[in-house]
matplotlib code that plots the C-alpha trace (Angstrom):
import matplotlib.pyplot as plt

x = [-35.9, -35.6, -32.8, -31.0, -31.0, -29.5, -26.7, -26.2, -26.0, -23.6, -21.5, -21.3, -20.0, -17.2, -16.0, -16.4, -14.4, -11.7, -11.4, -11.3, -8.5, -6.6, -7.3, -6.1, -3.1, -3.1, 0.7, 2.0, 0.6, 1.9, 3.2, -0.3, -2.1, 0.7, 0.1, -3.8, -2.1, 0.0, -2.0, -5.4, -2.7, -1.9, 1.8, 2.2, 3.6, 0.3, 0.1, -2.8, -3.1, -4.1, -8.1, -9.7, -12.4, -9.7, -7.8, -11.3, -11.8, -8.0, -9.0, -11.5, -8.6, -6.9, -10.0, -9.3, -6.3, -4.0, -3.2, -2.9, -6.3, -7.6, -6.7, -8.0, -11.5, -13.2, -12.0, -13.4, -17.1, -17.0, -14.9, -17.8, -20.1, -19.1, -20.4, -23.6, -23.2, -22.6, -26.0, -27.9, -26.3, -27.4, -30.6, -31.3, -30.2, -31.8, -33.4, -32.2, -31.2, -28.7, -27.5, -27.2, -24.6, -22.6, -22.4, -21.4, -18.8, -17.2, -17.0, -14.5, -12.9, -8.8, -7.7, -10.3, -10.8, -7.0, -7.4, -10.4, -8.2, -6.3, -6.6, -7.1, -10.3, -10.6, -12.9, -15.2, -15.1, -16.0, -19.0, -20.0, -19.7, -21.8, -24.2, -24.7, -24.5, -27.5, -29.5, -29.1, -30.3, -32.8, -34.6, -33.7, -34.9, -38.7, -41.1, -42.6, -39.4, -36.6, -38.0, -36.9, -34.6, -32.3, -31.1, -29.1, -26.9, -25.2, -24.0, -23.0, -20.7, -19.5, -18.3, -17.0, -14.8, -13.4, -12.7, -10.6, -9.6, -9.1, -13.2, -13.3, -13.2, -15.6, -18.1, -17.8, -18.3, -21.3, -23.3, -22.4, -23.6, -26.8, -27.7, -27.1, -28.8, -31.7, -32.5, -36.0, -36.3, -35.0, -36.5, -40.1, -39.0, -35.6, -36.5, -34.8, -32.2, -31.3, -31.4, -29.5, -26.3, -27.1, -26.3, -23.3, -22.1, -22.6, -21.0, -17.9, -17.3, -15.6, -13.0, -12.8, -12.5, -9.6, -7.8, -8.2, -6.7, -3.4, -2.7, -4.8, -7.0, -10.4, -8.8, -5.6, -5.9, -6.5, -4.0, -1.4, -3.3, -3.4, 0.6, 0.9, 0.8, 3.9, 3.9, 6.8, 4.1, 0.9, -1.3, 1.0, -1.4, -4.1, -1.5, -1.6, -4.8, -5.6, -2.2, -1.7, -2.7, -6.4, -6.9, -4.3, -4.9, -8.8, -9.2, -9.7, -13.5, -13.9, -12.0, -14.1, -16.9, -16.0, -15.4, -19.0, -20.0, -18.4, -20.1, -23.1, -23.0, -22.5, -25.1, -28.0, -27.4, -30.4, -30.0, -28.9, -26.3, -24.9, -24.7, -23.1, -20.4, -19.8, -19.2, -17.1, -14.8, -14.8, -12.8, -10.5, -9.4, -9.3, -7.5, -5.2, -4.4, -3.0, -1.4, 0.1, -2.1, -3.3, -6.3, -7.4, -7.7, -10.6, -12.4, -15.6, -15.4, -14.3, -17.8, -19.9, -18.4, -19.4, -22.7, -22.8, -21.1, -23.5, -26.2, -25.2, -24.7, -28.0, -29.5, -27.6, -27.6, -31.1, -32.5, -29.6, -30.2, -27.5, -26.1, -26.9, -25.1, -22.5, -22.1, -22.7, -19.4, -17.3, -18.5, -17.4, -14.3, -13.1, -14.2, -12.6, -9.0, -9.1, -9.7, -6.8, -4.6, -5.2, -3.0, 0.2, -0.4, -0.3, 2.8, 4.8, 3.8, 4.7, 8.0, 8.4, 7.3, 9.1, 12.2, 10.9, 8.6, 12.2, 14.1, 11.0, 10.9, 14.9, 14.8, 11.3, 13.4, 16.1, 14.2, 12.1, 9.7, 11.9, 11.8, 13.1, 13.7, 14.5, 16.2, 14.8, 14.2, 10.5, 9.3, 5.9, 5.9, 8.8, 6.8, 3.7, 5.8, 8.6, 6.6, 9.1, 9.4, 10.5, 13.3, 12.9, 16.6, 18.0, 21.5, 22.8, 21.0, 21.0, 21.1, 18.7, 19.3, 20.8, 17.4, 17.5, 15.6, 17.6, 18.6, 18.2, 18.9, 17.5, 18.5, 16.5, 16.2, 14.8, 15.6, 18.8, 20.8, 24.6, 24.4, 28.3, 27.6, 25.0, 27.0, 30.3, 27.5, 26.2, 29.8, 29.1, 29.3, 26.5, 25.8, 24.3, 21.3, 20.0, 17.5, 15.2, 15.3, 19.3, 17.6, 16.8, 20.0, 19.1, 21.8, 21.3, 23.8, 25.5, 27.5, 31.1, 32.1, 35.0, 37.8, 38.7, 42.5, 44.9, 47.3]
y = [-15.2, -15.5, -17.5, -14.5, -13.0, -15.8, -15.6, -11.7, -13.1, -15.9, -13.5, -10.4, -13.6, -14.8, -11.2, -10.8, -14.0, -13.0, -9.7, -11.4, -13.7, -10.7, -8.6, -11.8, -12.1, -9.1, -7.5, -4.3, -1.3, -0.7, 2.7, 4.4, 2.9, 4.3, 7.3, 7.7, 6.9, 9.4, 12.0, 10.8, 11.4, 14.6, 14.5, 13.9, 16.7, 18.5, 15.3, 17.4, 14.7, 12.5, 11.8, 13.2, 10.4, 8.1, 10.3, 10.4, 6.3, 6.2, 8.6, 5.5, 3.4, 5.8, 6.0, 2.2, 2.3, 2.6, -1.2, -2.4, -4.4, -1.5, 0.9, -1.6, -2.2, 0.7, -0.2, -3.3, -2.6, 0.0, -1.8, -4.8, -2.5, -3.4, -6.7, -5.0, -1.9, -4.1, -6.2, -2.8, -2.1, -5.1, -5.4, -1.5, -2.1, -5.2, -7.2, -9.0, -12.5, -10.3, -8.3, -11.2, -12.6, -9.7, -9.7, -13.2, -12.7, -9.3, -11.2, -13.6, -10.6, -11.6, -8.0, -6.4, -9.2, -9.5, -5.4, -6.4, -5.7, -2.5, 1.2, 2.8, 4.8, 2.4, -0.2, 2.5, 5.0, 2.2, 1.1, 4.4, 5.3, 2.0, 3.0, 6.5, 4.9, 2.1, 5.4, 7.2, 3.9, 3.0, 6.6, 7.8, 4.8, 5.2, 6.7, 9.2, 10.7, 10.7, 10.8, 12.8, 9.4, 10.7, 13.1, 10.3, 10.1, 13.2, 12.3, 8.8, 10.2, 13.1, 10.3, 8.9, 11.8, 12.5, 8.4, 9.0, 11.9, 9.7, 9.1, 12.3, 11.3, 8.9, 10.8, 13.3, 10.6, 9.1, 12.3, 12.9, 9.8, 10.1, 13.6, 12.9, 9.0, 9.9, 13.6, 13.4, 12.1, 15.0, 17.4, 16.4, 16.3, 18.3, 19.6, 16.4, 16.7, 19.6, 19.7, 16.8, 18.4, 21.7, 19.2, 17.7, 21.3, 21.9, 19.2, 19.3, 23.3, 22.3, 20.6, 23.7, 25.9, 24.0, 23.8, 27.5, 28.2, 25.9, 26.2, 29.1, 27.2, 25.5, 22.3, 22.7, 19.7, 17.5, 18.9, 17.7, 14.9, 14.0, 14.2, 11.2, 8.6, 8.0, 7.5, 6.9, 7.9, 9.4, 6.2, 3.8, 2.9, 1.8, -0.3, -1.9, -2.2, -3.7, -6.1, -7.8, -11.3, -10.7, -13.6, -12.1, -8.5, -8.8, -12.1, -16.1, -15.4, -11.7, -11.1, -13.8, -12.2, -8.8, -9.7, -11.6, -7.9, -6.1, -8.5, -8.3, -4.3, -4.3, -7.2, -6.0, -2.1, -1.1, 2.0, 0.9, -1.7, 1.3, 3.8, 1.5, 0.4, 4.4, 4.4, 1.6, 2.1, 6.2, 5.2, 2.8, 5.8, 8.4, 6.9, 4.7, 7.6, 10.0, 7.3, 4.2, 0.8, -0.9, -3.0, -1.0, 2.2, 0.8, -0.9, 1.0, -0.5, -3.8, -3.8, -2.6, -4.9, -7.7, -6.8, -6.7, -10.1, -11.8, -10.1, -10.9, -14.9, -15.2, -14.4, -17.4, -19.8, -19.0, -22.3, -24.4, -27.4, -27.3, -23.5, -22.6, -25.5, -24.9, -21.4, -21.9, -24.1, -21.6, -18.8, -21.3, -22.1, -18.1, -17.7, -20.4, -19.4, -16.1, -17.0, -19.5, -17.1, -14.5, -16.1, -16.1, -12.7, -11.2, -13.2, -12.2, -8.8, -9.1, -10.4, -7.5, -4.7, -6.2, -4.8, -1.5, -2.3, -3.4, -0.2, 1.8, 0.1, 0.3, 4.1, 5.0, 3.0, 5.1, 8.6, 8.0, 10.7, 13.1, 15.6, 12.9, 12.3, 9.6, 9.9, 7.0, 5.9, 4.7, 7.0, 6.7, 3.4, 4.7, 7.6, 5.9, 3.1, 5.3, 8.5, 10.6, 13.2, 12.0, 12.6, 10.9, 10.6, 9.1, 7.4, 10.2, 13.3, 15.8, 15.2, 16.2, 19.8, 19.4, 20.2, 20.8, 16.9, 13.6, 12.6, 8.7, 6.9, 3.4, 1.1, -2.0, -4.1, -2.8, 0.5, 0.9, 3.7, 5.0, 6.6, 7.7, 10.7, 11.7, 11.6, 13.1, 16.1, 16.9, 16.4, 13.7, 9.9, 7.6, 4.9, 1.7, 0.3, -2.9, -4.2, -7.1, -8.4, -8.6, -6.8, -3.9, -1.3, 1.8, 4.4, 7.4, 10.7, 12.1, 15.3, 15.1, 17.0, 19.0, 19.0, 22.6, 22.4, 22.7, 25.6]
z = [-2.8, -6.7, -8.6, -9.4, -6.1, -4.7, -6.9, -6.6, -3.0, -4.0, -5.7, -3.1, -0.8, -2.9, -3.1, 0.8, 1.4, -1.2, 0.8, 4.2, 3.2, 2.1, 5.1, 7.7, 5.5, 4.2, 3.7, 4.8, 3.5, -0.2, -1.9, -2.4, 0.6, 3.1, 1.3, 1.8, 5.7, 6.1, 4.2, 7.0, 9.9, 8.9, 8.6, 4.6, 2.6, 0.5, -2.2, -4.3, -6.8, -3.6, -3.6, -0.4, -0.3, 0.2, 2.2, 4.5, 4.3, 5.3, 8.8, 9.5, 10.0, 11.8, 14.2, 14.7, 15.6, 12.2, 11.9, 8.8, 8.8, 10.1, 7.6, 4.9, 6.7, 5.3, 1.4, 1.5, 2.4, -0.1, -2.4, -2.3, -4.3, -7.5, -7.3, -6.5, -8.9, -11.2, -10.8, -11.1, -14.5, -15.3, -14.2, -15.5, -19.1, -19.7, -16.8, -13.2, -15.2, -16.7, -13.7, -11.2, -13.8, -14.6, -11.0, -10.5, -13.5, -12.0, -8.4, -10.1, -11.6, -10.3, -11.3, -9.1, -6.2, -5.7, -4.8, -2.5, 0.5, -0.8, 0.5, -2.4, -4.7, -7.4, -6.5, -4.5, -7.6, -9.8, -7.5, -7.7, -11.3, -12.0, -9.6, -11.6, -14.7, -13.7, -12.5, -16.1, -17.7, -15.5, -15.4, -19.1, -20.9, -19.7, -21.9, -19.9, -19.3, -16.2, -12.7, -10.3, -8.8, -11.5, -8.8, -7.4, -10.2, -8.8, -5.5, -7.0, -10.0, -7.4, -4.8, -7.8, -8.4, -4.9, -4.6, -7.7, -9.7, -12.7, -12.8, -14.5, -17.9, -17.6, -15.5, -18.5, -21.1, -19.3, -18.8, -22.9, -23.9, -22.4, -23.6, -27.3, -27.1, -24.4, -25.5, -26.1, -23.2, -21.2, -23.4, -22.4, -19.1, -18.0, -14.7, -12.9, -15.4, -14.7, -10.5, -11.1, -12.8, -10.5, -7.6, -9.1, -9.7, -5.9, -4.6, -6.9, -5.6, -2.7, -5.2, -7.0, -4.3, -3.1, -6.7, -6.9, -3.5, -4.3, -7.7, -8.8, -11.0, -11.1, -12.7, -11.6, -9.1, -12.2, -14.1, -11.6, -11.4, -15.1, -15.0, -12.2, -14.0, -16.5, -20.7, -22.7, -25.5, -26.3, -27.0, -24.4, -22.1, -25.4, -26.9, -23.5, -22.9, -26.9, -27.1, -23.4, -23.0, -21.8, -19.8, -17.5, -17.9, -17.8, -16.2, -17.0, -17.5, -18.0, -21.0, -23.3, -21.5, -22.7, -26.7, -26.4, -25.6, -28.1, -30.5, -28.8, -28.9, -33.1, -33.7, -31.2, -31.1, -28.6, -27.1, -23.2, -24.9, -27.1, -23.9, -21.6, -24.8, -25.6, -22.1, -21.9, -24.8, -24.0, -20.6, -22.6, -25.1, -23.0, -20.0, -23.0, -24.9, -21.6, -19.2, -19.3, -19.2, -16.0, -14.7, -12.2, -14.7, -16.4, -14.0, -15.1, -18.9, -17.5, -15.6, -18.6, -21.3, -19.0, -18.4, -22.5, -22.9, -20.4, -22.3, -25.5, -23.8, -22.6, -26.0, -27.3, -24.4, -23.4, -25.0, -24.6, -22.3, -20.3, -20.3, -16.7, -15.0, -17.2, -16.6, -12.8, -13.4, -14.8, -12.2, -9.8, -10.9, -11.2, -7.6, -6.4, -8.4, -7.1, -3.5, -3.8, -5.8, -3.1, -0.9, -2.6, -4.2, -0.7, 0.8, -2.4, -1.8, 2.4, 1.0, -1.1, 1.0, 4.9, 4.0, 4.0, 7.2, 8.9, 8.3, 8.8, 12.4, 13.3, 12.1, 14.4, 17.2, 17.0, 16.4, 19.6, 18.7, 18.0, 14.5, 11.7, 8.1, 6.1, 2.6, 0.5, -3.2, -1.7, 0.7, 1.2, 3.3, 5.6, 6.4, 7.4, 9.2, 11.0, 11.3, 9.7, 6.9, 3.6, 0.8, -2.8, -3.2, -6.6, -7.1, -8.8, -7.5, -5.0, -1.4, 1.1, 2.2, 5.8, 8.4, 12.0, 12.5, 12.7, 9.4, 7.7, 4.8, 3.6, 1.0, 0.1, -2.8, -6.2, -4.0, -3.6, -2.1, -0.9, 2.4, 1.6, -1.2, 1.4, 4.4, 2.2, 1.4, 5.1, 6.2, 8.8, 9.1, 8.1, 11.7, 10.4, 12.4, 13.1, 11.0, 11.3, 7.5, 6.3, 2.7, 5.0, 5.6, 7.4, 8.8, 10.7, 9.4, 12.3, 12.3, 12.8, 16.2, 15.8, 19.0, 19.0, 19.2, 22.0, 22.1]

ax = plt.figure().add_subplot(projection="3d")
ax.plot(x, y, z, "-o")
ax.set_aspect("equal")
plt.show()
């Protein structure tokens, strides 16, 4: 086995064993992972702008047995692909050197390894996407023109989509980019070219036959998708993603990676480096522009900007005595951080998210299976955890409409909520329950029986 296989190897480990820590410690199911659960049990209210690949890798879990390792099980297998997609991009655009240490550099990633362990599309879509994107480069860059392994792209980008709505835009951007920077290429040989987007076609019509059956529309599903996420502006989640510290935003050993890319992009503009950083910075604007800035919503230009930087790194360091062992440091050191930051990242987030696991308990207790719902500022988790319907109550809005099932209310910190105005509303009394956590309050609203009067 060659140098840089052995580090690919090195890398897809570090990942695993981030993962693994997260999964043995791993806290209770957060907002979006309970969810992908509820939606894969079947008793979620129709969340459209909920990916069904996710939705499908949550019914694995629910195959297992629905514990929280076990929903989380299938997401990190999948979720280990980036390394790996990452290594193709790599290794496609310029050669295996380059891709075994893009790989190594996205493996100590803390934005995405700290989310090794999470039920959600990101990681997945972004393994995917990369995977299409290595195919594009690998195929359209030879002279004779794209083979027919171009094909592949399709399913890759269309698992991409399912995994995550939001892969849209870049799917888009990708396939753009190639057509105006490869199209001689395809015009001396489109017949793979064009089974390939014929495929993609095919396998998105499911998508569009469901869209058009709930909201009337071929992209009506993204359309309530693309509202999700909140702005206060147009242009809010760019700001972000241009003016946060990087270090933390990006990562200790990413983000100097990234700006080595960007430089490497302007001063050596080959044709691969300029697809994968029209790629890259397409994602960043369009996602920036629409919703407000996170990590995990440009996972995809986080990848390719590395493979760029490590590029543009090697160029320099390539005759420098010493660079190897002092990259093979720094690698080191990121995994190492990550795997030791991944344990308090998931006990703050058990602290945060047992309050919720406590009254979800104390109200499935006292339902025992019968018809429930609870009224909550947070509802997700207390539907996967008490197996009741839920009620997005605010502070000062309406209550629930009164419903023939038993009716709940929980308060817990950051999430807090007056069974009184709730109780006054049904005209009943709100019970307290017992709680395991003293943060947790849960009460159950009982109607108020009436004694006829005595003559």
């Amino acid at each position: 086995m060659t140098h840089e296989r052995w580090l690919l190897v090195a890398a897809v480990v570090a990942w695993l064993v981030v993962a693994v820590i997260g999964i043995a410690l791993g806290p209770p199911l957060g907002h979006d992972e309970s969810a992908f659960a509820a939606a894969a049990r079947g008793d979620a209210p129709p969340w459209l702008y909920r990916s069904t690949g996710v939705i499908a890798i949550a019914k694995v879990g629910i195959a297992l047995g629905g514990a929280d390792w076990a929903m989380r099980l299938a997401s990190v297998v999948l979720g280990a692909g980036v390394v790996v997609a990452a290594w193709a991009v790599g290794r496609a655009a310029f050669d295996e050197r380059i891709g075994a240490w893009a790989a190594a550099v996205v493996a100590g990633a803390h934005p995405m390894a700290l989310r090794s362990a999470e039920l959600i599309g990101d990681l997945p879509a972004t393994a995917c996407v990369l995977a299409g994107v290595a195919l594009l480069v690998e195929e359209l860059r030879l002279e004779r023109g794209p083979g027919w392994r171009i094909i592949g792209v399709a399913p890759a980008f269309a698992a991409a989509f399912y995994l995550r709505y939001g892969s849209a835009p870049v799917i888009a951007i990708a396939g753009a980019a190639a057509a105006v920077l490869w199209w001689r290429a395809i015009v001396a040989r489109p017949w793979p070219v064009i089974v390939a987007a014929a495929l993609f076609g095919a396998l998105l019509l499911p998508h569009a036959i469901q869209s058009l059956r709930a909201t009337g529309s071929l992209l009506g599903i993204l359309e309530v998708s693309a509202q999700m996420p909140r702005r206060a502006y147009v242009g809010e989640g760019l700001v972000t993603y241009v003016t946060s510290n990087p270090f933390l935003f990006y990562g200790a050993l990413v983000a100097p990676v990234m700006v080595a890319g960007l430089v490497g992009v302007v001063r050596r503009p080959s044709r691969p480096a300029v697809f994968l950083g029209v790629v890259a910075l397409g994602q960043v604007l369009a996602i920036g522009i629409k919703t407000h800035g996170q990590p995990r919503y440009v996972f995809v230009a986080a990848a390719l900007l590395v493979v760029l930087g490590v590029a543009a790194i090697v160029r320099y360091a390539s005759e420098r005595r010493y660079a190897a062992r002092i990259a093979i440091v720094l690698v080191a050191l990121a995994w190492l951080g990550v795997a030791i930051a991944m344990v308090p990242f998931v006990r703050f987030l058990a602290s945060e998210r047992t309050p919720l696991v406590a009254a979800a308990t104390a109200v499935r207790a006292d339902a025992a299976d019968r018809p429930c719902v609870i009224a909550a500022r947070e509802v997700a988790q207390l539907m996967w955890y008490a197996g009741c319907d839920g009620f997005r109550a605010r502070r000062d809005g309406p209550p629930p409409p009164p419903t023939d099932a038993r009716e709940y209310v929980v308060s817990v910190p950051h999430a807090t909520l007056d069974p009184a105005p709730i109780a006054a509303a049904h005209r009943a009394t709100a019970v307290e329950l017992p709680t395991a956590d003293p943060r947790a309050s849960a009460w159950r609203i009982d109607a108020v029986t009436v004694k006829p009067s005595t003559p």
